[in-house]
KEGU-977967 format. One record per residue (C-alpha): residue number from 0; x, y negated, z; chain. Coordinates in steps of 0.001 Angstrom, whole numbers, plus 500000, padded with zeros to 6 digits. Each point is the difference from the previous one (the first is absolute). Layout:
N
    i       x       y       z  ch
  NUM       X       Y       Z   A
...
***
This chain:
467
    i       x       y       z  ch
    0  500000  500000  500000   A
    1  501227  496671  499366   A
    2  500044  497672  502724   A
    3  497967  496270  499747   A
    4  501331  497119  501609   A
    5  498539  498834  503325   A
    6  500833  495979  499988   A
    7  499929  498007  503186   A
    8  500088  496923  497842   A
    9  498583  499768  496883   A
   10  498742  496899  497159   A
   11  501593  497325  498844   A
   12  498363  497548  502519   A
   13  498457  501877  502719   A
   14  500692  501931  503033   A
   15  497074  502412  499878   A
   16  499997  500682  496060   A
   17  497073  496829  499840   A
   18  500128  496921  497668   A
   19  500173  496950  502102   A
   20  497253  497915  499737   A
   21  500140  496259  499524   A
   22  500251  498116  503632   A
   23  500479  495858  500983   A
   24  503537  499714  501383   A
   25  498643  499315  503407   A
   26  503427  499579  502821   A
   27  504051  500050  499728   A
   28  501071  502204  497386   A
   29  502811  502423  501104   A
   30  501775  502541  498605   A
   31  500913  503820  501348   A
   32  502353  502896  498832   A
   33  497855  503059  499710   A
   34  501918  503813  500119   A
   35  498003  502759  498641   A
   36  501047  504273  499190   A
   37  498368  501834  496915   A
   38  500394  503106  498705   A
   39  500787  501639  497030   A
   40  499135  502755  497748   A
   41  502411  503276  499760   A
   42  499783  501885  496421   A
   43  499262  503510  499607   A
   44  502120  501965  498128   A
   45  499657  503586  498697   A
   46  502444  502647  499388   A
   47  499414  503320  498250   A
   48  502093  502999  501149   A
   49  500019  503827  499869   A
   50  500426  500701  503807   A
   51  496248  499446  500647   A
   52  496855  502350  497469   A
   53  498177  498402  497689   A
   54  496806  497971  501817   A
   55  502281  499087  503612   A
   56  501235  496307  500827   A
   57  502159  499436  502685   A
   58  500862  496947  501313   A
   59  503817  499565  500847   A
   60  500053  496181  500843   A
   61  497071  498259  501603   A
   62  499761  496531  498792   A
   63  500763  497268  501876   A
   64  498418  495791  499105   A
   65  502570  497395  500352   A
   66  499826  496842  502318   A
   67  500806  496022  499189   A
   68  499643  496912  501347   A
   69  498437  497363  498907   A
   70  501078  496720  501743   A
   71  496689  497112  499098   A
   72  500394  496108  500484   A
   73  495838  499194  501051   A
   74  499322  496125  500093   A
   75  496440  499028  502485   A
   76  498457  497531  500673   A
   77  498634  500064  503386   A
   78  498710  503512  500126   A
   79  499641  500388  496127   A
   80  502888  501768  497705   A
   81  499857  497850  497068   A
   82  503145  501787  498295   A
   83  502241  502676  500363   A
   84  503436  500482  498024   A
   85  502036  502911  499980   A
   86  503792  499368  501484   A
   87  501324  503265  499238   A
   88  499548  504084  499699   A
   89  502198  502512  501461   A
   90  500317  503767  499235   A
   91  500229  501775  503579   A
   92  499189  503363  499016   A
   93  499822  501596  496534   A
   94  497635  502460  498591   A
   95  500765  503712  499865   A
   96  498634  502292  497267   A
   97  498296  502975  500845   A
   98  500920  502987  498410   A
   99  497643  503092  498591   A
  100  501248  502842  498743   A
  101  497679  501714  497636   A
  102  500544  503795  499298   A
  103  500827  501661  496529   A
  104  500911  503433  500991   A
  105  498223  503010  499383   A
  106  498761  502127  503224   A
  107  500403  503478  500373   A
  108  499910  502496  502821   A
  109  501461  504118  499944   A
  110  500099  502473  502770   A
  111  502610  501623  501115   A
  112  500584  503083  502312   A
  113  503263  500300  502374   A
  114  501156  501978  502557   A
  115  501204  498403  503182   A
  116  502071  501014  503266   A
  117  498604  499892  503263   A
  118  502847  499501  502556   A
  119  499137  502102  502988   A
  120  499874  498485  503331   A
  121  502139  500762  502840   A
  122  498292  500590  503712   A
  123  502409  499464  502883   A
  124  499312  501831  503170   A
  125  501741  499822  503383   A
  126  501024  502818  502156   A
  127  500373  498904  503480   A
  128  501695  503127  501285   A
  129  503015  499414  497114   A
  130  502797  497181  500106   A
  131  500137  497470  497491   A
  132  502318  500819  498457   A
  133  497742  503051  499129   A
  134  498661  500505  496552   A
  135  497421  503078  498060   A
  136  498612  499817  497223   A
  137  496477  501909  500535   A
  138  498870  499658  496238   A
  139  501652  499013  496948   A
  140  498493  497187  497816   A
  141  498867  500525  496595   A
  142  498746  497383  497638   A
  143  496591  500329  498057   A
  144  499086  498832  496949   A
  145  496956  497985  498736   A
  146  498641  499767  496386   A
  147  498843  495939  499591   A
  148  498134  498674  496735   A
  149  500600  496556  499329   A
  150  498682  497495  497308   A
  151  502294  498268  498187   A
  152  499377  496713  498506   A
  153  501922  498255  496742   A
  154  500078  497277  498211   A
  155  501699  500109  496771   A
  156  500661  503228  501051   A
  157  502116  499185  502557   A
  158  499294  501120  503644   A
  159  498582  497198  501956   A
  160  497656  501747  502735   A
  161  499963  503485  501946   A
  162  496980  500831  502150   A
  163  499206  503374  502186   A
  164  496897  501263  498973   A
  165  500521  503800  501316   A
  166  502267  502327  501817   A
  167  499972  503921  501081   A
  168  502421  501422  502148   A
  169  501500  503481  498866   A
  170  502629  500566  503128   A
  171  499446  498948  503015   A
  172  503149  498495  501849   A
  173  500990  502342  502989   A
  174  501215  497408  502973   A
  175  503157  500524  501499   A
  176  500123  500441  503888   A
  177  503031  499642  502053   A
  178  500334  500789  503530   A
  179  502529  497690  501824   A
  180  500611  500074  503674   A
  181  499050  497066  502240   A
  182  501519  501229  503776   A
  183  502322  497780  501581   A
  184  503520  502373  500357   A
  185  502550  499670  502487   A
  186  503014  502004  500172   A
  187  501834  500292  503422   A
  188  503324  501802  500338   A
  189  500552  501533  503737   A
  190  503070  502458  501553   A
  191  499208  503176  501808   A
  192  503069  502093  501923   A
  193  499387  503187  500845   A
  194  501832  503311  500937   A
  195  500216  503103  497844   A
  196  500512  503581  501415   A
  197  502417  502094  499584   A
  198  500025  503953  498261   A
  199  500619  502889  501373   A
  200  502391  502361  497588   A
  201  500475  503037  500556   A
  202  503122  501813  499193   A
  203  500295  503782  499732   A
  204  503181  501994  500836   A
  205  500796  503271  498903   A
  206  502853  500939  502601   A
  207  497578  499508  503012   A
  208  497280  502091  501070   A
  209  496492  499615  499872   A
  210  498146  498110  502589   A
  211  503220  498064  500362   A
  212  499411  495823  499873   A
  213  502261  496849  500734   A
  214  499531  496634  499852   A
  215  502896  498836  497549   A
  216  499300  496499  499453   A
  217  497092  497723  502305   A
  218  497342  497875  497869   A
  219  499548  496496  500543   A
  220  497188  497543  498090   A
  221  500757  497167  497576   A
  222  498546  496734  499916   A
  223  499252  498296  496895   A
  224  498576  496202  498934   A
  225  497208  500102  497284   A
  226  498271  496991  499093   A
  227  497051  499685  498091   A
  228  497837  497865  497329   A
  229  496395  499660  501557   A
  230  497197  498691  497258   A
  231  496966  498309  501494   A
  232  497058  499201  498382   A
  233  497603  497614  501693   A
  234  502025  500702  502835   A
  235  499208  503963  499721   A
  236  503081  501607  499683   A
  237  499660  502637  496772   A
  238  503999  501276  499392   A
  239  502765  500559  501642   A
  240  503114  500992  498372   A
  241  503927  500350  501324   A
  242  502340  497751  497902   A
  243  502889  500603  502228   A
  244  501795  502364  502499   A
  245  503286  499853  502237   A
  246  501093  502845  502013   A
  247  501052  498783  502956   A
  248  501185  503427  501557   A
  249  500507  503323  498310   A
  250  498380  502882  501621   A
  251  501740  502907  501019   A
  252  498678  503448  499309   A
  253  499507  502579  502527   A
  254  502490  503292  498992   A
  255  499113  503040  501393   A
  256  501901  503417  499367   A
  257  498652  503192  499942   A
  258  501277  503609  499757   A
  259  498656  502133  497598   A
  260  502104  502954  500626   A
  261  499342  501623  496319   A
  262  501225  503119  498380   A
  263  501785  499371  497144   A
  264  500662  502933  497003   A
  265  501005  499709  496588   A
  266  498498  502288  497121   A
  267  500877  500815  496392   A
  268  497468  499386  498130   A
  269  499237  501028  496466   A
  270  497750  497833  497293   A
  271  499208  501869  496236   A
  272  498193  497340  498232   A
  273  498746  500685  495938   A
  274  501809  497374  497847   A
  275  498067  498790  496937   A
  276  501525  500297  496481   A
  277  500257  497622  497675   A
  278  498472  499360  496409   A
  279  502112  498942  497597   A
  280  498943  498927  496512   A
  281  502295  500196  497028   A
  282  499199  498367  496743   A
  283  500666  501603  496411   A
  284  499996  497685  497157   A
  285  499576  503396  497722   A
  286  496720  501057  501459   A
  287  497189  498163  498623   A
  288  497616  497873  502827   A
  289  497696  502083  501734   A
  290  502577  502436  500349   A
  291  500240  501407  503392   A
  292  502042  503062  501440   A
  293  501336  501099  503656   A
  294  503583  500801  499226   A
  295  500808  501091  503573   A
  296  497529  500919  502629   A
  297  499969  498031  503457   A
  298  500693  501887  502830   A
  299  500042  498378  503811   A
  300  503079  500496  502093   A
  301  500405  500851  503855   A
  302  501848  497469  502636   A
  303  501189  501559  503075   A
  304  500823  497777  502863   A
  305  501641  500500  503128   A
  306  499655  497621  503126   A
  307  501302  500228  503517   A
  308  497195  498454  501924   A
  309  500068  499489  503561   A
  310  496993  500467  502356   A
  311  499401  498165  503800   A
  312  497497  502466  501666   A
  313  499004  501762  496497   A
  314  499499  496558  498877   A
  315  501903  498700  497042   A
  316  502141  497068  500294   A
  317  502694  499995  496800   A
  318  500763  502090  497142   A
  319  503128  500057  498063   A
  320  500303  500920  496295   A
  321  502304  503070  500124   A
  322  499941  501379  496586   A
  323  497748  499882  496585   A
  324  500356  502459  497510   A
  325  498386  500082  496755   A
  326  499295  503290  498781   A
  327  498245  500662  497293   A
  328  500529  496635  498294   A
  329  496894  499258  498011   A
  330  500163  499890  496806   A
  331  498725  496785  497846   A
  332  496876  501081  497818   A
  333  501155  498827  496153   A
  334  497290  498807  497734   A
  335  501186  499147  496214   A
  336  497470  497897  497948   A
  337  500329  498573  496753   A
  338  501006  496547  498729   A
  339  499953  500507  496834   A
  340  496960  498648  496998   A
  341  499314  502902  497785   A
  342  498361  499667  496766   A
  343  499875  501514  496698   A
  344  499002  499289  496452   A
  345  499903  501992  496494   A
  346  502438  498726  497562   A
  347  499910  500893  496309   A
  348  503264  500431  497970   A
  349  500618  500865  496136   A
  350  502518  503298  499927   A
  351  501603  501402  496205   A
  352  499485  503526  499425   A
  353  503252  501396  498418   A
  354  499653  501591  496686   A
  355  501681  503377  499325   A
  356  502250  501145  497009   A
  357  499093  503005  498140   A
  358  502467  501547  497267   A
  359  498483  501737  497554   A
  360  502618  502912  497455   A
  361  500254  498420  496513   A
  362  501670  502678  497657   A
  363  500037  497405  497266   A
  364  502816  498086  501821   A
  365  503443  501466  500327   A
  366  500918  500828  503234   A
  367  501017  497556  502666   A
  368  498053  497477  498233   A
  369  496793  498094  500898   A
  370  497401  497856  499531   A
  371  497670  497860  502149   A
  372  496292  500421  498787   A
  373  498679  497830  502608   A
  374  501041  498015  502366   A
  375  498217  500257  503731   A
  376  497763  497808  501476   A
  377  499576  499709  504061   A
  378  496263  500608  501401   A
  379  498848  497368  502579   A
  380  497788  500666  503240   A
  381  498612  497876  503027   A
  382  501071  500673  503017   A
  383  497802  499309  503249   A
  384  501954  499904  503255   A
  385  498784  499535  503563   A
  386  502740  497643  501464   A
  387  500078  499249  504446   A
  388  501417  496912  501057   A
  389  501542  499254  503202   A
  390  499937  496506  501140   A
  391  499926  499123  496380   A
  392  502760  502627  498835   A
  393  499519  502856  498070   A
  394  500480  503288  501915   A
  395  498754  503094  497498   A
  396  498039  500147  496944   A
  397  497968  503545  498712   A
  398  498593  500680  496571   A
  399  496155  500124  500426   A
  400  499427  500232  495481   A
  401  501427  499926  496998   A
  402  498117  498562  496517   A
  403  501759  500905  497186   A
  404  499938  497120  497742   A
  405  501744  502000  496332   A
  406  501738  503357  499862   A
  407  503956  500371  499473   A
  408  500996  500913  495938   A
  409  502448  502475  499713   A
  410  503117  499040  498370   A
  411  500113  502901  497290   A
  412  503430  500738  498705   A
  413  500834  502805  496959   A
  414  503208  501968  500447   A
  415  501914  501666  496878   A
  416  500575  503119  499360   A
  417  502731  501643  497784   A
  418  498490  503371  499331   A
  419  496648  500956  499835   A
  420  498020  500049  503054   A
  421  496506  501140  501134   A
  422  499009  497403  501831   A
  423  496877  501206  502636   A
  424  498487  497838  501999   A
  425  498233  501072  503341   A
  426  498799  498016  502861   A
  427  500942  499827  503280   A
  428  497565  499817  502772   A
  429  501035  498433  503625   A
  430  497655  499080  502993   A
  431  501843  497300  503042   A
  432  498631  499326  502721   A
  433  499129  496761  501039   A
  434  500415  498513  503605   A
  435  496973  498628  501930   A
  436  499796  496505  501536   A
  437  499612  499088  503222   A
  438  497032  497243  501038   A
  439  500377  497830  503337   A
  440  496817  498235  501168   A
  441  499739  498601  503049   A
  442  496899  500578  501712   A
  443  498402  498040  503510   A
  444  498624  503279  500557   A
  445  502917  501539  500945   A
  446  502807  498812  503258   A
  447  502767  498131  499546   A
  448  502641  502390  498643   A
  449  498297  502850  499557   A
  450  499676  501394  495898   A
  451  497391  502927  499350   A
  452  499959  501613  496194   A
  453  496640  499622  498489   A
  454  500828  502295  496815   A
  455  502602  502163  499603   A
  456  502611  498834  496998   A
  457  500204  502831  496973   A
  458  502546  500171  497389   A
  459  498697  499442  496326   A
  460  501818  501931  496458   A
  461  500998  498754  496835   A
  462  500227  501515  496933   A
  463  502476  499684  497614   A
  464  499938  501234  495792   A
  465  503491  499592  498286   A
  466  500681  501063  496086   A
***
């Protein structure tokens, strides 16, 4: 709003804002000084900005009308103001604006869901039977947790505003209690002396007779000093305890000797006692693992030992160690087991069959002379062997087949003749014999080291035609 001026003085010729009206000069005429205050307006100004929404004024500086003086020179006559000049006008107080700010942002409001700590509380209680210095804690504190829904308000998207508008609590905090003592304690320290009595030891000698006693040595008490810590609380004392203690006089025991008058004998006595073997165990890197085998059998031996033990009325009172004689020694039980990795595979190699040479009587050559017809060709087979490793070295290998692959050509060769022969030609007719292989599979069905033959090995024939 704009503010209107409130004049104490206003016209050109009046006092109260009235033309003068004509009057007869009736009197003296004098003249006064006349001092009046007016006011004056303040402007409004207005100011857009984007921390306030759309539609809200706010008004940052109220306004504030100035103040001036006018200083009036009134001429009367008698009682009558006939004139009035103005002297002069002074500015005592200028106006200040007021200020509106007029919003331009645009409003908006979200909700959002957090989770919050509660910080548990912590309950103090007082023991009055514990010092102060005294301190339990009954119950542990745990804090809670609260889930609070807030709405958030922007402007320009910015966050200008944050208002509660729910919350659930999921945990509640556990409080902490803690126990701590509230007696008054006092600690006094006082000295007690007192006497401490004597033993009686008795001391037994063999070289006097039973029933015999004598007073060797006579007993006299000690004295010692002790002082001692005593704890009050609330003037109730609730511990003592001994920090300190002097002897002041050592006691002496009482000794008292007495005859025991014993017989004493000394026997030979005889102790046969079973001595344990031992088992040994002996590796061999040529047996495979697994492999297992008592090489010598364990057998306990017997210890024979002689004391000399004295007796005091059949009652035994020393021993010494006369003799000790083993005999049998035992004998250490020997078990041999296998190191080595055994494993096998079936190798395949190419092997030449050697051809044979067969001469054949040519009487149309002269003698001594002759003539190859054709030359020999080797055959070629397959050979399958069953090769053992041990620890990655080859050990044995056996045949297990043969493929023949081509036969062997004879190398034919014709022989002269100088005189006439009759050549015949017969055929020869020879069986071998051919060896049988021997098989190794190792079975978990079977012990360590043991083999069993699961068929019988049986020599095969050959049979062999030569021209």
């Amino acid at each position: 709003m704009n503010a209107k001026s409130n004049n104490v003085f206003l016209g050109r010729n009046t006092l109260d804002g009235k033309p003068l009206a004509p009057v007869d000069i009736v009197g003296d005429k004098t003249v006064e000084t006349l001092r009046t205050t007016t006011t004056t307006e303040y402007i409004i100004e207005t100011r857009e900005t984007d921390e306030l929404p759309i539609g809200f004024k706010e008004t940052v500086q109220k306004g504030v009308p100035g103040k001036k003086v006018n200083v009036y020179k009134i001429t009367k006559v008698g009682d009558t103001i006939v004139g009035r000049q103005i002297e002069s006008e002074e500015v005592i107080q200028e106006p200040t604006r007021e200020i509106v700010l007029i919003g331009t942002a645009t409003e908006t409001f979200e909700t959002v869901t957090e989770k919050e700590t509660v910080e548990y509380e912590t309950e103090i209680r007082t023991d009055p039977t514990k010092p102060k210095t005294y301190q339990f804690e009954n119950q542990a504190g745990k804090n809670g947790s609260v889930e609070k829904t807030y709405q958030i308000r922007k402007l320009n998207g910015k966050e200008v505003g944050k208002t509660l508008t729910s919350e659930t609590v999921i945990d509640q905090p556990v409080k902490r209690i803690i126990t701590v003592g509230s007696a008054v304690e006092k600690v006094e320290y006082t000295t007690d002396v007192k006497d401490v009595d004597f033993e009686t030891v008795i001391e037994y000698d063999y070289t006097k007779p039973k029933g015999y006693e004598e007073v060797r040595q006579e007993g006299e008490k000690g004295r010692i000093e002790s002082q001692y810590k005593l704890t009050y609380l609330n003037d109730e004392l609730v511990d003592r305890t001994l920090v300190n203690e002097n002897v002041l006089k050592e006691k002496k025991d009482k000794i008292v000797v007495k005859g025991l008058g014993v017989v004493v004998s000394i026997r030979s006595v005889v102790v046969v006692e079973e001595k344990d073997f031992n088992k040994v165990i002996e590796k061999d890197e040529t047996q495979p693992e697994g492999y297992s085998k008592i090489t010598q059998v364990g057998s306990p031996g017997t210890i024979t030992t002689t004391y000399e033990v004295t007796y005091e009325d059949d009652v035994e009172v020393a021993r010494k160690e006369i003799s000790k004689v083993e005999d049998p020694k035992a004998v250490d039980e020997i078990t041999v087991i296998g190191t080595s990795k055994m494993t096998e595979r079936t190798v395949d190699e190419q092997v030449d069959v050697p051809f044979k040479t067969v001469y054949v009587s040519d009487n149309t050559l002269p003698a001594g002379e002759s003539v190859v017809d054709e030359e020999g060709t080797p055959g070629q087979i397959i050979r399958t062997f069953l090769v053992s490793y041990r620890n990655g070295k080859e050990i044995s290998r056996t045949i297990v087949s043969e493929h023949k692959i081509t036969d062997a050509v004879n190398r034919v060769v014709r022989v002269g003749n100088a005189t006439p022969i009759v050549e015949t030609t017969e055929l020869v007719d020879e069986t071998e014999s051919i060896d049988y292989n021997t098989l190794k599979e190792f079975s978990d069905q079977l012990p360590a080291g043991t083999t069993k033959v699961i068929q019988a090995g049986k020599k095969g024939q050959k049979q062999i035609v030569t021209l």
